[in-house]
C-alpha positions as CSV (number, residue, x, y, z in Angstrom):
1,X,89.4,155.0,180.2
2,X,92.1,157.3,181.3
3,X,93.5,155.3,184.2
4,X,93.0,152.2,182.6
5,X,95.7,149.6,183.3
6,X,98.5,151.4,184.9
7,X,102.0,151.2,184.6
8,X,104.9,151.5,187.4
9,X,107.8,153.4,187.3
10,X,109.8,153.3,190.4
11,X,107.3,154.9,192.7
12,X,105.1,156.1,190.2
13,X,101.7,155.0,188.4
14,X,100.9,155.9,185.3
15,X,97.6,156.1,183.7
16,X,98.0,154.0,180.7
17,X,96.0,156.7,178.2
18,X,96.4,160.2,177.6
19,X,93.6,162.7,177.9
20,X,91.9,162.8,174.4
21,X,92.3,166.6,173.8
22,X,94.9,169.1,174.3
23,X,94.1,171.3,176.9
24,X,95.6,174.2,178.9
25,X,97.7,174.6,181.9
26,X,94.8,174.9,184.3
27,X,92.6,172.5,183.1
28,X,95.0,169.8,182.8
29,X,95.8,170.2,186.6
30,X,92.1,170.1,187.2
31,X,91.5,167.2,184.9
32,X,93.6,165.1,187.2
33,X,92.8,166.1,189.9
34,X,89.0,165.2,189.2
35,X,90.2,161.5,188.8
36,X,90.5,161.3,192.2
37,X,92.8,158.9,194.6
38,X,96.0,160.9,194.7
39,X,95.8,161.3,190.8
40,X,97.5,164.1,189.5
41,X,99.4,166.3,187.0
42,X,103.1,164.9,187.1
43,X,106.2,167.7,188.2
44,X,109.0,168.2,185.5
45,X,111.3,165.4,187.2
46,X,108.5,162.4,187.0
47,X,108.1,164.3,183.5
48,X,111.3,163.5,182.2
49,X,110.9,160.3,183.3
50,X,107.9,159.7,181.1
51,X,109.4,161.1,178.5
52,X,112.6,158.2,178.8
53,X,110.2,155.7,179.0
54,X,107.6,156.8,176.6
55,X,107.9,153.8,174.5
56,X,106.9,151.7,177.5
57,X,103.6,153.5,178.5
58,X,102.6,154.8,174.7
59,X,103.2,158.7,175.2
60,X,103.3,160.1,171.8
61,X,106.3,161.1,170.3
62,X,104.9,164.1,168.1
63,X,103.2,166.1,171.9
64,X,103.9,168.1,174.4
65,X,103.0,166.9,177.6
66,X,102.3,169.8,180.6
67,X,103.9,169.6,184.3
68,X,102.6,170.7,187.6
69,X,105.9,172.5,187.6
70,X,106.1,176.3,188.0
71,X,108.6,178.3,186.0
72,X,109.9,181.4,188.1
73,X,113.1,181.9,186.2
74,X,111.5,183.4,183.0
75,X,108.3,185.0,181.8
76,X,106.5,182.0,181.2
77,X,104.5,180.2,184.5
78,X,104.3,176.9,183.6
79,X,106.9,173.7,181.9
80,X,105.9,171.1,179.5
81,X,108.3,168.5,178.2
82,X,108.5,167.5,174.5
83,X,108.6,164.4,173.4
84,X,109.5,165.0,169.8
85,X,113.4,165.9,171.3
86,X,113.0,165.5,174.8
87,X,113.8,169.4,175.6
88,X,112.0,170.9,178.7
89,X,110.5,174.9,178.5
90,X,108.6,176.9,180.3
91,X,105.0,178.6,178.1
92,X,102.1,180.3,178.7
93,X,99.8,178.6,180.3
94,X,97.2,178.9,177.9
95,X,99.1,177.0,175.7
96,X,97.1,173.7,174.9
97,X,99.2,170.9,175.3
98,X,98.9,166.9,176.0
99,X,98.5,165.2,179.6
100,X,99.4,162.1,181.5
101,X,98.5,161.7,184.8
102,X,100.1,160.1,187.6
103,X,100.2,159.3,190.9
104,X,102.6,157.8,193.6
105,X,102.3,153.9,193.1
106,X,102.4,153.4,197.4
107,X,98.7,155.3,197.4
């Protein structure tokens, strides 16, 4: 029910649900990744792009979505994009926040 009926973005395909529960960095990147077929936790960049289209493939407005992306900069390992104001930061990882997964659409 995650996958469900996908949605393209350029060269991206979007599972059409989110995960049902909030979860942390690591299982979110795990939680993809046990989809299977190139399925995965999308970077910042593909992110943002989710986050512009978000009324197209039903992301929730009120969550914060993790990224694959590593944050090196500051103290905090891991970004997650907002969808309440569209700002990107970097958190602790054990942070629970909302995922989407995606994959390239050419797999």
């Amino acid at each position: 029910i995650i996958i469900g009926t996908t949605f393209i973005i350029g060269n991206l395909e979007v599972a059409q649900n989110d995960f049902p529960i909030s979860m942390n960095w690591d299982d979110a990147v795990n939680s993809c990744a046990e989809l299977g077929e190139g399925w995965r936790l999308p970077n910042k960049d593909e992110l943002k792009i989710l986050y512009l289209n978000k009324e197209n493939i039903g992301c929730e407005n009120t969550r914060a979505y993790w990224s694959s992306s590593i944050c090196i900069e500051y103290s905090y390992p891991a970004w997650f994009q907002n969808f309440i104001n569209g700002n990107q930061n970097s958190y602790s990882n054990v942070l629970k926040h909302y995922v989407r997964a995606v994959r390239l659409s050419n797999y």
